[in-house]
Backbone as CSV, one residue per row, in Angstrom:
resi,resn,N_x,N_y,N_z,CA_x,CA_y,CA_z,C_x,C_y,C_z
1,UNK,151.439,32.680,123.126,151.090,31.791,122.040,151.165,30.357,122.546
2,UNK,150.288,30.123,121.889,150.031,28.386,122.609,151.078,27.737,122.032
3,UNK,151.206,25.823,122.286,152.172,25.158,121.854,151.227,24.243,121.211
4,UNK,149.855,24.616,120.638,148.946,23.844,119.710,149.864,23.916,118.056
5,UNK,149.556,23.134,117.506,149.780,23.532,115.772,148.309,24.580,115.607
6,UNK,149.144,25.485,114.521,148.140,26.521,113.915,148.703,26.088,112.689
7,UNK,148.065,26.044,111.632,147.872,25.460,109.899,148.892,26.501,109.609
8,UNK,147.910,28.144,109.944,148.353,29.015,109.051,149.690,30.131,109.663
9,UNK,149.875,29.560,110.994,151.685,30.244,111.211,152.400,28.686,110.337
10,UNK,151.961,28.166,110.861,153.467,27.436,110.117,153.310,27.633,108.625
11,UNK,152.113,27.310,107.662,152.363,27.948,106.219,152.973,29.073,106.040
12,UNK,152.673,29.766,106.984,153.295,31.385,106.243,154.798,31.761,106.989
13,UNK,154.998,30.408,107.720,156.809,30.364,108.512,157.281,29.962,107.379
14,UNK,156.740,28.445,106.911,157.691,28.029,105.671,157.469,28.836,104.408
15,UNK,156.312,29.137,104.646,156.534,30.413,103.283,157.755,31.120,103.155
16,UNK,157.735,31.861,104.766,159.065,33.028,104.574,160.471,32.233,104.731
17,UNK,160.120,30.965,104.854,161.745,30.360,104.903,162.007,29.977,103.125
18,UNK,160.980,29.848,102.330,160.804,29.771,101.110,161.361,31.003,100.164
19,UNK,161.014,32.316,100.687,161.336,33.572,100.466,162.676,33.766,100.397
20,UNK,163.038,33.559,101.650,164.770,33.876,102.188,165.865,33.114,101.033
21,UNK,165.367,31.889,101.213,166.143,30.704,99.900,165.737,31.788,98.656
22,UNK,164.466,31.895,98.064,164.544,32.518,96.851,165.531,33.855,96.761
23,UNK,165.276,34.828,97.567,165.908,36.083,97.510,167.576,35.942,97.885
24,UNK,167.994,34.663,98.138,169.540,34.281,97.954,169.653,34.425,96.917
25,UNK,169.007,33.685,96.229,169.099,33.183,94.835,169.255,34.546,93.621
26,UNK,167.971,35.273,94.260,168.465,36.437,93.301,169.445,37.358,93.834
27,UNK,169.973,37.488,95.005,171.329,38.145,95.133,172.328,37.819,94.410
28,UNK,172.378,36.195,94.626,173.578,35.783,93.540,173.295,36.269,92.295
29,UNK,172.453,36.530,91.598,172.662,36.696,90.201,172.599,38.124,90.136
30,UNK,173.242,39.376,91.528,172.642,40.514,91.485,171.164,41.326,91.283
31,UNK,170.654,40.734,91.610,168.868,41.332,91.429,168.777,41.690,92.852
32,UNK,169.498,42.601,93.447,169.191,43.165,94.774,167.947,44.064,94.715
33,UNK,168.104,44.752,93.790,166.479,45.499,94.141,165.432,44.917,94.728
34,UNK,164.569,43.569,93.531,163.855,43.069,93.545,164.065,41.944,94.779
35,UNK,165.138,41.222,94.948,165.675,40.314,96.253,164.906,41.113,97.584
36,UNK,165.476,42.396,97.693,164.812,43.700,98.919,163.718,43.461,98.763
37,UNK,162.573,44.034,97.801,161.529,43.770,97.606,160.724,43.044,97.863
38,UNK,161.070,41.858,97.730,160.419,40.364,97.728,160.681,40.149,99.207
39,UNK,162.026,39.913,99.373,162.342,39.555,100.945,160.980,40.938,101.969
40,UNK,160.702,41.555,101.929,160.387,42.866,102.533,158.593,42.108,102.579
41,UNK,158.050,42.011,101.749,156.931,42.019,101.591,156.341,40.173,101.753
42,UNK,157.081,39.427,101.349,157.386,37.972,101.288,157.477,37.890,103.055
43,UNK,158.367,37.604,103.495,159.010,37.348,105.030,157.423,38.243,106.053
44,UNK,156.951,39.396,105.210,156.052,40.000,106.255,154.807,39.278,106.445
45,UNK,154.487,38.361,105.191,153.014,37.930,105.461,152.881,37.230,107.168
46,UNK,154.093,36.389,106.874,154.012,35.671,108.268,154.275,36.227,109.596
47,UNK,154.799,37.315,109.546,154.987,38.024,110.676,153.967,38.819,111.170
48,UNK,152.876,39.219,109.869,151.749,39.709,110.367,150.335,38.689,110.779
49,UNK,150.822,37.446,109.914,150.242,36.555,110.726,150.026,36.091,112.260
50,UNK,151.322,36.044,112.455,151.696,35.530,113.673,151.806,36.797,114.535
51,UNK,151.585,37.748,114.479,150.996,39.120,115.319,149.913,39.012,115.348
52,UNK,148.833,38.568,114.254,147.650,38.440,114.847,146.997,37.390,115.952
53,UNK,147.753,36.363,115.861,147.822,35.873,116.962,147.494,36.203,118.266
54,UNK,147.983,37.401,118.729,148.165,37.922,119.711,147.260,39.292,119.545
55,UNK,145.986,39.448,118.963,145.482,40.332,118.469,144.392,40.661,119.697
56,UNK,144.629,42.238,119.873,143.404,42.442,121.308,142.032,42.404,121.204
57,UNK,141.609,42.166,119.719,140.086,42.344,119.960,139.729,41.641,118.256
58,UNK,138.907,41.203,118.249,138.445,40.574,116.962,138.871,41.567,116.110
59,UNK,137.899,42.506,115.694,138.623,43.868,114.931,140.458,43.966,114.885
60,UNK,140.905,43.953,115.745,142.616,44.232,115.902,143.038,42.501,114.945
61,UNK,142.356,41.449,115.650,142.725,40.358,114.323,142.770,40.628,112.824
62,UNK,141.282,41.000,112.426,141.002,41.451,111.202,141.735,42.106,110.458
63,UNK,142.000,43.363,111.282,143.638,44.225,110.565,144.655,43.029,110.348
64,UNK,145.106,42.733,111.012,146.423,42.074,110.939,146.262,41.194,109.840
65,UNK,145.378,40.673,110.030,144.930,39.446,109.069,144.807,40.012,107.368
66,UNK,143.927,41.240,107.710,144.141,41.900,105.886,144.977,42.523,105.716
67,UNK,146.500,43.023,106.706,147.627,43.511,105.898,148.481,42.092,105.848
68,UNK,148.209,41.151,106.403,149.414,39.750,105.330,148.761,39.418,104.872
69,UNK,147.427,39.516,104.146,146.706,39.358,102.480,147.502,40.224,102.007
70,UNK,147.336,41.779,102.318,148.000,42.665,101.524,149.402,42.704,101.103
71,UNK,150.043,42.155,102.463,151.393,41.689,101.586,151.550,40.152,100.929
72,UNK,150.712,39.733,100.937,151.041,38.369,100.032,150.521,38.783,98.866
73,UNK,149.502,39.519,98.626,149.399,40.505,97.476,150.779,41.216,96.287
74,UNK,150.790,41.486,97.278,152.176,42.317,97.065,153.507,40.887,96.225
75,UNK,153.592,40.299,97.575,154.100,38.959,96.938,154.496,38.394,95.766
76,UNK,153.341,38.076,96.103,152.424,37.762,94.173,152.746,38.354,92.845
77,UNK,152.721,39.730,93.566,153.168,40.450,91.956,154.273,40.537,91.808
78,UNK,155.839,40.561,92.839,156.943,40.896,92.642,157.263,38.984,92.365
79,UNK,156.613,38.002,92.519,157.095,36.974,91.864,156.605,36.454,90.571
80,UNK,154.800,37.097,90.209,155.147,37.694,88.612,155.862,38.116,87.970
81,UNK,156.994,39.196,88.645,157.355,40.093,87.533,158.689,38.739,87.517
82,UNK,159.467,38.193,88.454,160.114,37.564,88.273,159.985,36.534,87.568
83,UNK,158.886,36.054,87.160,158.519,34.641,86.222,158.265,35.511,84.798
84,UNK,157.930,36.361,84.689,157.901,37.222,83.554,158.798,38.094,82.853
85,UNK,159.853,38.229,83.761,161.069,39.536,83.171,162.332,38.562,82.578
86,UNK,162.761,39.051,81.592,164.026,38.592,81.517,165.250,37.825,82.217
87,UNK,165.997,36.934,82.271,166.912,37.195,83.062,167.015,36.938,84.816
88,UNK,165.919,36.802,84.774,165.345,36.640,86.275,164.962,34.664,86.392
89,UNK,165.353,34.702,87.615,165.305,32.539,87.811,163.698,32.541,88.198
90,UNK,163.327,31.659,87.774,162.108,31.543,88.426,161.915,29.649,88.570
């Protein structure tokens, strides 16, 4: 990996450093399920980002690239349910 700036590793680094702070947050108030959850699918966008990086063939990018859509997908909805459920910080 080069020592250029890339836009979209560092968005989706501070994303998952964004994640980690949130899913503290719901440990403290016991919401481990959803904390797992979030941390799991949250923390992965960028890791599948930054694997594609290193991707062997245009095609092998492409994957990588539509499973951290798919988990920011994912994302998305487990921080819906948190802006939407009871009891939950948002």
């Amino acid at each position: 990996m080069s020592d250029k700036p890339n836009l979209i590793v560092d968005l989706t680094f501070n994303f998952s450093l964004k994640i980690i702070a949130f899913t503290e947050k719901l440990e403290e108030k016991r919401k481990f399920n959803m904390a797992n959850q979030l941390f799991k699918s949250g923390t992965s966008v960028g890791a599948n980002v930054r694997e594609a990086q290193g991707a062997e063939s245009k095609n092998d990018f492409k994957h990588k690239c539509k499973v951290a859509y798919k988990e920011a997908e994912e994302t998305e909805y487990w921080l819906k349910l948190c802006k939407h459920a009871d009891n939950y910080p948002f």
